[in-house]
C-alpha positions in Angstrom: 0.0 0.0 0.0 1.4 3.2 -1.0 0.3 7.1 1.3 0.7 10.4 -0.5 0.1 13.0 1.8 -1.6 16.3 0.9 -0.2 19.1 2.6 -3.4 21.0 2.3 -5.8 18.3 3.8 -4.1 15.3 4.6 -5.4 13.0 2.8 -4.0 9.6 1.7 -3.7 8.1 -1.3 -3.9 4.5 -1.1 -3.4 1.7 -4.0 -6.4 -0.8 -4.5 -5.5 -4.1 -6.0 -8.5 -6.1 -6.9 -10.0 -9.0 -9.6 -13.2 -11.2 -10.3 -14.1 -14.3 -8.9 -12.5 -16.4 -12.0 -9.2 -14.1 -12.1 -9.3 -13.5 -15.6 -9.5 -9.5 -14.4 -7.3 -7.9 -12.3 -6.9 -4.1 -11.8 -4.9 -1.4 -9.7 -5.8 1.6 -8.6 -4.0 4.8 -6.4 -6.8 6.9 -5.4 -7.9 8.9 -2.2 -10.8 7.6 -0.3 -14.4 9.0 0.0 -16.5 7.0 1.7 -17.1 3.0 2.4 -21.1 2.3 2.3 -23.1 -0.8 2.3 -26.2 0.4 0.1 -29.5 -1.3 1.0 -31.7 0.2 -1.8 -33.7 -2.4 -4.0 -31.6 -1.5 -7.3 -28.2 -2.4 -5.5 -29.9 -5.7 -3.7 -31.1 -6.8 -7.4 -27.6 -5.6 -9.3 -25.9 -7.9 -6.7 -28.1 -10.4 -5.6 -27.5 -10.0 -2.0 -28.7 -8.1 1.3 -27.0 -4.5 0.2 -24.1 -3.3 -1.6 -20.6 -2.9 -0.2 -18.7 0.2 -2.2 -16.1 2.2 -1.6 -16.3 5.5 -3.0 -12.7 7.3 -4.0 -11.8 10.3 -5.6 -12.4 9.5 -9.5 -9.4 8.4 -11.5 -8.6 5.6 -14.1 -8.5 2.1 -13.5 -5.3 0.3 -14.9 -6.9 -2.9 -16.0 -3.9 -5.4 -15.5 -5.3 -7.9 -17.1 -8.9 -8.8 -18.9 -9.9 -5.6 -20.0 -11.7 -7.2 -22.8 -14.0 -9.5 -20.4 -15.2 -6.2 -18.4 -18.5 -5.0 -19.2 -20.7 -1.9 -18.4 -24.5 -1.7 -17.6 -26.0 1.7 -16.9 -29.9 1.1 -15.6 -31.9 3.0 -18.1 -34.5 5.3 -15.8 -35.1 8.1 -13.6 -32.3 7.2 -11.2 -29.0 6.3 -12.2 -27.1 3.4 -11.2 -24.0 1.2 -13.0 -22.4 -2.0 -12.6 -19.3 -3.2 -14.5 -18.6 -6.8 -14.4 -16.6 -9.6 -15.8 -17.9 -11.3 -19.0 -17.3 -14.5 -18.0 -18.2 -15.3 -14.4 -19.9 -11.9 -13.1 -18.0 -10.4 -10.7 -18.4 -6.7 -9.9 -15.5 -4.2 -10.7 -14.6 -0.7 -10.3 -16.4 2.0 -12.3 -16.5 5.9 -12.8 -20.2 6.9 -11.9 -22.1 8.6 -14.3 -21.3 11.8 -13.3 -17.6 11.4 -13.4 -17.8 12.7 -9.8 -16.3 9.3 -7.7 -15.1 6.0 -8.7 -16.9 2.8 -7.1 -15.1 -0.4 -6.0 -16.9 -3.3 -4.8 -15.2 -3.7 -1.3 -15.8 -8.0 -2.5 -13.2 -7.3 -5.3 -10.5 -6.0 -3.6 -7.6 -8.5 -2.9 -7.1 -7.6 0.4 -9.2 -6.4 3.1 -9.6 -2.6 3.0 -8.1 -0.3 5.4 -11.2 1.4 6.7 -14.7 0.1 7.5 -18.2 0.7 6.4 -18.9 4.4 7.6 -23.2 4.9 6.8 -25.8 2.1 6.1 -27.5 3.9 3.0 -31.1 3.7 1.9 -31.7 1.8 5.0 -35.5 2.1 4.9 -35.3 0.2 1.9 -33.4 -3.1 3.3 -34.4 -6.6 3.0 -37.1 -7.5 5.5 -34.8 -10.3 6.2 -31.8 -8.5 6.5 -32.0 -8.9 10.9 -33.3 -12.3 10.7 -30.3 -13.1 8.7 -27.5 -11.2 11.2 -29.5 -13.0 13.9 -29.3 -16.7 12.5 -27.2 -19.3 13.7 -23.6 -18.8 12.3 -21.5 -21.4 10.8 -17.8 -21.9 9.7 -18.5 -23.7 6.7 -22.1 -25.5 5.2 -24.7 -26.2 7.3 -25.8 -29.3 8.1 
């Protein structure tokens, strides 16, 4: 991990190494950190198939795609509200992305290779969460399958 400190601020720059679940994409990117949010609102539980969304919001800046740049693949939601995913071709993984705006770069905190230096700071949309969402933080937990 590299810092570059801004004299002005203080803020860090830190370098993100991540890939999809089948490896075939791997990036790097050295950007400042804005924010680390799980998102609970119905477009980001259906993009991801899961209880919420776990991004990391960063200054924007260009991915350097190490490898696989031609499996990644972009989907903006057409509507009212605008949302994106980017995602290997060939098994689905979420990757990094420049908003819509070009105001902040996402990274799926599940594609990073290492566990990120700072934790989830606001539960968003939160009025919008899975009505199982508790049920599940609740349930029995197990180290592997359950039997």
């Amino acid at each position: 991990m590299s810092f570059m400190k801004n004299t002005d601020d203080m803020t860090q720059a830190i370098t993100f190494t991540g890939s999809c679940l089948c490896g075939q994409v791997q990036y790097s990117v050295t950007t400042e950190i804005e924010g680390f949010y799980l998102c609970h609102c119905q477009q980001c539980r259906k993009i991801t198939g899961s209880a919420f969304a776990s991004n990391i919001l960063t200054k924007p800046v260009d991915v350097l795609w190490v490898s696989g740049v031609d499996k990644v693949k972009r989907f903006d939601y057409p509507g009212t509200r605008i949302f994106t995913k980017v995602f290997c071709t060939e098994c689905g993984s979420g990757l990094p992305y420049l908003n819509e705006k070009g105001s902040a770069l996402v990274i799926p905190a599940g594609s990073l290779n290492n566990e990120p230096v700072i934790k989830p700071i606001n539960n968003i949309f939160w009025n919008d969460r899975a009505q199982w969402y508790e049920a599940g933080i609740e349930a029995k937990q197990c180290s592997n399958f359950a039997k």
